[in-house]
C-alpha positions as CSV (number, residue, x, y, z in Angstrom):
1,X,171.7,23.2,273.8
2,X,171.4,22.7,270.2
3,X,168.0,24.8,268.2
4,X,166.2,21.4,268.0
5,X,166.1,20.8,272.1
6,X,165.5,24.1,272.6
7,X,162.1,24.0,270.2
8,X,161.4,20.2,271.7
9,X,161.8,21.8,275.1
10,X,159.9,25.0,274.4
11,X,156.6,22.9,272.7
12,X,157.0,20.1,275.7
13,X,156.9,23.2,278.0
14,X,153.7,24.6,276.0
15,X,151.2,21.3,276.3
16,X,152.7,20.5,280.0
17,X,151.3,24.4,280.7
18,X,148.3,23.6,278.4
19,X,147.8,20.2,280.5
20,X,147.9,22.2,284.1
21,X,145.6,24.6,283.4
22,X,143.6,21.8,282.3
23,X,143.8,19.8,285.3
24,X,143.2,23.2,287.2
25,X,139.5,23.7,286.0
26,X,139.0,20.3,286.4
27,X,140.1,20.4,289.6
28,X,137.8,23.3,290.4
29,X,134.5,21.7,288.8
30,X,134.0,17.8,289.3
31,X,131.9,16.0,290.6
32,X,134.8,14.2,293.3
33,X,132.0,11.6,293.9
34,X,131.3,10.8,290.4
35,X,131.5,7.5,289.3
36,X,134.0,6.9,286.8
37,X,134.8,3.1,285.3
38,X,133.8,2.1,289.0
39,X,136.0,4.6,290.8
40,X,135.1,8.2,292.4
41,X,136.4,10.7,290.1
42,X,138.8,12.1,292.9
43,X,141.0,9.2,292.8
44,X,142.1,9.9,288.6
45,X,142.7,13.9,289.8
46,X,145.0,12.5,292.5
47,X,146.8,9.9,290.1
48,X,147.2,12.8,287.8
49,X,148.7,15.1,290.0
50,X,150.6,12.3,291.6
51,X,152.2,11.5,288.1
52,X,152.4,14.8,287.3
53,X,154.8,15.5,290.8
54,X,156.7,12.4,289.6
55,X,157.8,13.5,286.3
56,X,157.6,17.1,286.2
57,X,158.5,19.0,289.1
């Protein structure tokens, strides 16, 4: 692996890690009820973890 993947692959791996422990505190202090745009907020955590499975683990 050349020095320019490894540095795309070491700052891809820093937001993904940013992005988680994002999610994470979300996860642990929403409303799941909430409306949001019409829907109840749980349904964008599950997309998001959904996509998240899908094309990162």
């Amino acid at each position: 692996m050349s020095y320019s993947e490894r540095l795309h692959c070491e700052i891809i791996k820093k937001q993904a890690d940013a992005n988680f422990v994002n999610l994470e505190t979300a996860i642990k202090t929403y409303d799941r009820d909430a409306a949001v745009c019409g829907a109840p907020a749980w349904r964008y955590v599950y997309h998001t973890i959904h996509s998240a499975d899908c094309w990162f683990f």
